[in-house]
N, C-alpha and C positions, 0 to 999 in steps of 0.2 A: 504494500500500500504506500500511497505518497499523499503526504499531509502538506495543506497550506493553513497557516496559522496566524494566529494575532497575539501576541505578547503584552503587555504593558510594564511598565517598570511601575515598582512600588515606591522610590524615591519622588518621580518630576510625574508622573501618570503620562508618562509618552508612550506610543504605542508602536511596536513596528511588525512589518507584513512578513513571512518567509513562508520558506517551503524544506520540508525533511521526509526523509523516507525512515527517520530513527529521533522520534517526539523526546525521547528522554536525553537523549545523547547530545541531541540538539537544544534543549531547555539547559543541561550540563556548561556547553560550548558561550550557550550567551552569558551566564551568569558567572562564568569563571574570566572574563574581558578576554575571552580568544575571539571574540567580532568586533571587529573595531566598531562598527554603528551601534553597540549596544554595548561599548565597554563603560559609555557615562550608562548611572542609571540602574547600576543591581541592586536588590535583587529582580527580578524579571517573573512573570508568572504569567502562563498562560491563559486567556480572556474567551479565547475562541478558536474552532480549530475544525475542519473542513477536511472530507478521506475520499481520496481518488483511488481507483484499479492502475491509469493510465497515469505516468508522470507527462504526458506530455497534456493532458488535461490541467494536472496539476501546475505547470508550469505557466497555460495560458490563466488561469486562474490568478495565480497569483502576479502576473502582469499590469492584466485589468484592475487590481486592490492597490496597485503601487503607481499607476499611471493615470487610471480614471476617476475622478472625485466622483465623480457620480454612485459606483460601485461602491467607494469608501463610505460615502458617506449614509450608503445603504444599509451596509454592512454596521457600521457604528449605531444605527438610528437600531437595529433588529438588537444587537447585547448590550444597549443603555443599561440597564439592570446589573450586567455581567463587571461590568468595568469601574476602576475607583470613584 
């Protein structure tokens, strides 16, 4: 399976968009500052998270989350509750 995800830091409540084919390994990587876009900002916890068969679904996926406000802001409007 291949996950696209939404993160939030628990310090600044920023959110950032990825994709992993290994949820835990990958939640591991951001909180320990091995991603530079999420080394400000630990600890980091998962808000939202999205499972593909297809990484190349998941990929386009998480394209449209990182480039189109409109998606984003879809997305953000549907886990209001979920988030700090």
């Amino acid at each position: 399976m291949y996950y696209v995800y939404i993160i939030q830091s628990s310090i600044n409540e920023k959110l950032y968009f990825g994709r992993t084919s290994d949820l835990e390994s990958r939640l591991k990587e951001h909180n320990s500052g091995k991603n530079f876009s999420t080394k400000e900002g630990k600890p980091w916890s998962y808000v939202y998270v999205e499972g593909y068969k297809s990484e190349k679904d998941a990929v386009s996926r998480e394209l449209k989350l990182k480039n189109y406000g409109n998606a984003r802001t879809y997305v953000k409007r549907r886990i209001k509750n979920s988030m700090l």
